[in-house]
N, C-alpha and C positions, 0 to 999 in steps of 0.2 A: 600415749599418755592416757591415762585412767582419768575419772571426770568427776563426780563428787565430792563436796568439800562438808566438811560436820562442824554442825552449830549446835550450841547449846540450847536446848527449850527452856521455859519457865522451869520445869520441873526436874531440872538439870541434867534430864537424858538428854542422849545427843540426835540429833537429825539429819537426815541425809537430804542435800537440796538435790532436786533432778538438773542434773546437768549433761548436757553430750558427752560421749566420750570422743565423737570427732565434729567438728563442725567443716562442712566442704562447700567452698565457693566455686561457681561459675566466674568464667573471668571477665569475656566481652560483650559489653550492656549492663554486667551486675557488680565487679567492683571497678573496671575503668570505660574508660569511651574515648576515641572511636574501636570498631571493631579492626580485628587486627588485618584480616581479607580488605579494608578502606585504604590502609595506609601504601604510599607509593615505593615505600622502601625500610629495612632495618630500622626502628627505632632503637637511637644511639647517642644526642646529644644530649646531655643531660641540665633541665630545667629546675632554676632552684627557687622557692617559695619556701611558705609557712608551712612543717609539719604540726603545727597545731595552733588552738586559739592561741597560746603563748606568744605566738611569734619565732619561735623554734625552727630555723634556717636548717634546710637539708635539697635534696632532690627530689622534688615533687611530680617529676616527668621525664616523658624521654622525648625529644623532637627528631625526626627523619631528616637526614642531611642536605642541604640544597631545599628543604622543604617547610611548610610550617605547620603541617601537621604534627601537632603534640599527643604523647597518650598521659591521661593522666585518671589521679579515680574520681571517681564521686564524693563529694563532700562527706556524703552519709557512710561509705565504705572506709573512708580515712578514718573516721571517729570511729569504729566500728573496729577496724587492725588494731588502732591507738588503743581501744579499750582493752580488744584483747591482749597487745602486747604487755600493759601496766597494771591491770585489775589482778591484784593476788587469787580474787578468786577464780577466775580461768586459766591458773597456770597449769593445771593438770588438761586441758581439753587437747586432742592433737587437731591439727589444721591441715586442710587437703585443698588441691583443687579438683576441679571438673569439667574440664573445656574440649567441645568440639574444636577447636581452630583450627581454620584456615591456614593460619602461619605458627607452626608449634615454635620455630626459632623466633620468632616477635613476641611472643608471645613468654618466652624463658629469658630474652633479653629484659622483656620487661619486669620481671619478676626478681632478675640478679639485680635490675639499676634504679627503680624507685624506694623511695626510704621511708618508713613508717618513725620511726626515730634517729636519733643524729647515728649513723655505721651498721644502723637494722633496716636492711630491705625483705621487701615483700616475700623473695624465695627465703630468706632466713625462717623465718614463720611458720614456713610449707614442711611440712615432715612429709607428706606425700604427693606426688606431682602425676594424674593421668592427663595427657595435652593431646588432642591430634584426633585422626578419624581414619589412621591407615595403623596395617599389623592388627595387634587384639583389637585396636579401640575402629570406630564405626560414629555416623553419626547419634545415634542410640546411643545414653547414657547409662546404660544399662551395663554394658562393658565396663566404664570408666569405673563403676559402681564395684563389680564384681573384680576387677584387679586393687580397687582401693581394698577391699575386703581380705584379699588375697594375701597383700604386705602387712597390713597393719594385725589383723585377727580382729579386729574390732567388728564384734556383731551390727547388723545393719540398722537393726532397732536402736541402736545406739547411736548414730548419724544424724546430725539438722544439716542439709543441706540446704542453699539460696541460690537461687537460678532466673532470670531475667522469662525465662520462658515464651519470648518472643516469638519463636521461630519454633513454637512444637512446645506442649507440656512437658516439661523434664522431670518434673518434683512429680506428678502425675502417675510417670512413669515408673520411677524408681521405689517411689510408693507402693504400689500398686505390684510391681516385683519382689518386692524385700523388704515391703514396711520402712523405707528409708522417710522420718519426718520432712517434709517440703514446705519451703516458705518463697512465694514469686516475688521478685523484686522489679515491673515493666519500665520502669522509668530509672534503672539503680539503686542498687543498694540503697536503702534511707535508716537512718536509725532508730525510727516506728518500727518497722519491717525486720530489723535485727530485734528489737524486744520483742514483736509477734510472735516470732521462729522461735525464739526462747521459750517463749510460753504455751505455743502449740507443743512443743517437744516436752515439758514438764507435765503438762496435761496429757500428755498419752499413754507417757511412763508411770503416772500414778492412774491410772488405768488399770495397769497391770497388774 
């Protein structure tokens, strides 16, 4: 999906706002917790709450069986899917992830069974998925980078990625490789931290 949306000015030319043409998340620490290497088993039973301040009943998690480890996102990542699922103006951005994991099947369960809105989960979302650290991908998100680029054509400069960056700069990284924009999220995804990334990536592009 192509990323620009056109607004009319005073002067009734139209304007291009800077937008991503992909926006890619990291998955463990930046949009859910715990990490998927913590959990004792498949996350599978599914946990239902509020997908939104509405009060809006769906599956908000997955709990491992015999267990009570739940995965679920971050407050700030929920509003953040929700925005991007419903805001007409991000309906052109495409959606990626980017995860080293430890467990790529916990990690794709999780993504087929929690629900951003009532029948829309999180892999719905995903037009592109790199998960794992064996085959192409490595812990180096550089890989994960270079195949997202790969399927989609979307030039790199075109990418806001968000990455918890705990465990190694990532955004640093990919940066620094391919100009991919980076915004760290140490504590999850927040939704300061999603407008940051917004506005670093707008500021770059008008740079240009």
């Amino acid at each position: 999906m192509s990323t620009s949306m056109a607004a009319q000015g005073s002067n009734g030319s139209s304007a291009r706002s800077k937008l991503p043409s992909m926006i890619v998340f990291d998955l463990d620490d930046c949009l859910w917790t715990p990490e998927m290497h913590e959990l004792p088993g498949m996350p599978e039973i599914p946990v239902h709450g509020d997908l939104d301040d509405n009060g809006t009943q769906g599956v908000v998690g997955l709990q491992v069986m015999r267990y009570q480890d739940t995965v679920k996102l971050y407050p700030g990542a929920r509003k953040v899917l929700h925005e991007l699922a419903t805001n007409p103006k991000y309906k052109d951005i495409t959606l990626a992830t980017a995860s080293s994991s430890l467990e790529p099947s916990y990690s794709y369960a999780c993504l087929d069974g929690i629900e951003i809105l009532p029948g829309v989960v999180m892999g719905d979302m995903m037009s592109h998925n790199q998960i794992g650290r064996t085959g192409r991908l490595s812990p180096d998100k550089v890989d994960h980078f270079r195949l997202l680029h790969e399927e989609s054509g979307i030039p790199y400069t075109e990418m806001l990625f968000f990455d918890d960056c705990n465990w190694g700069d990532h955004c640093a990284r990919v940066s620094e490789r391919y100009g991919v924009v980076g915004q760290q999220t140490p504590y999850g995804l927040q939704w300061e931290e999603f407008l940051q990334g917004m506005s670093k990536f707008e500021k770059q592009a008008a740079s240009k």
